[in-house]
C-alpha positions in Angstrom: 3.1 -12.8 -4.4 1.2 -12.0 -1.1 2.4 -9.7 1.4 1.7 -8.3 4.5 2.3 -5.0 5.7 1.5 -3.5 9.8 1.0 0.1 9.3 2.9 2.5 11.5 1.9 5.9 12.5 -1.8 5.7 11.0 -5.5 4.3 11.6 -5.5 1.2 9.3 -3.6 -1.8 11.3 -3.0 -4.1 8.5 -2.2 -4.0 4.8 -2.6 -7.3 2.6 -1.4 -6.7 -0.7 -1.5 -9.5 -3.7 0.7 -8.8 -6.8 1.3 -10.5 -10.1 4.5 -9.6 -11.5 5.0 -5.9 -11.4 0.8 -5.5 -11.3 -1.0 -4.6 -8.1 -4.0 -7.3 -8.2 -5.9 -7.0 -4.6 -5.2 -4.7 -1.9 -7.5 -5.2 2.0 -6.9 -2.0 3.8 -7.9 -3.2 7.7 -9.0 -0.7 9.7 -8.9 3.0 9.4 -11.5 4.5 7.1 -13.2 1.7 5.1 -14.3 4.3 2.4 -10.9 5.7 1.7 -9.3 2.2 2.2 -12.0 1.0 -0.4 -10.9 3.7 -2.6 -7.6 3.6 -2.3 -7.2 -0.3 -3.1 -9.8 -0.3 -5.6 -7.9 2.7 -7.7 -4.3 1.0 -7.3 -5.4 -2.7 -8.4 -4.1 -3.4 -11.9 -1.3 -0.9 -11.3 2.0 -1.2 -11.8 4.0 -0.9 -8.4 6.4 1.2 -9.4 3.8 3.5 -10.4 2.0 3.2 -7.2 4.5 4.2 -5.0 5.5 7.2 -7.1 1.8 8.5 -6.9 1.3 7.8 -3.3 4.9 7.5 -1.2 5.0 11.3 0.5 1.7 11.5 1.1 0.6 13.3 4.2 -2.4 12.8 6.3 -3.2 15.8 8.8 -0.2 16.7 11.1 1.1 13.0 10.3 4.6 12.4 8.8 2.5 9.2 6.6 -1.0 8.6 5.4 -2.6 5.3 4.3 -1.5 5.9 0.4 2.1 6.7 1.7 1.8 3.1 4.0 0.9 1.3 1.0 3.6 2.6 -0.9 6.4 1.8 1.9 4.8 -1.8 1.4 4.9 -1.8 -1.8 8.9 -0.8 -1.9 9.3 -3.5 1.0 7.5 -6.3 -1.3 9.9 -5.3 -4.1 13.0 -5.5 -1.5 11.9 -8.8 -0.6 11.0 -10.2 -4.7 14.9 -9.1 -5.2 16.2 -11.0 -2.7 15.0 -14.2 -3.8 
């Protein structure tokens, strides 16, 4: 499945996540701070999402109620919303 996600409340803009199954497999983190975006996709491909989110969703990022990791994991839980309904 391919999904994408517009970030709210953070530096990144966009959010383009690819999954196989349960598994993470490609995550492109647009905008925002490539190194951490690099990071953070590289260290959640061939995760589960489940696992993902618990890891990253709470994450905060200065005096911001959301970070990048906590963005990815409200896409993640959307991506799993959207694989139920169909």
């Amino acid at each position: 499945m391919q999904y994408t996600y517009r970030t709210k409340g953070v530096c990144s803009q966009q959010m383009e996540i690819e999954t196989d199954g349960n598994i993470i497999t490609h995550v492109n983190i647009i905008g925002g701070c490539h190194g951490n975006g690099q990071g953070v996709a590289r260290l959640v491909e061939g995760m589960d999402m489940d696992t993902a989110i618990s890891k990253m969703e709470g994450i905060r990022c200065g005096f911001k109620n959301t970070s990048c990791p906590d963005q990815l994991a409200q896409a993640l839980k959307q991506m799993k919303a959207k694989a139920a309904e169909a």
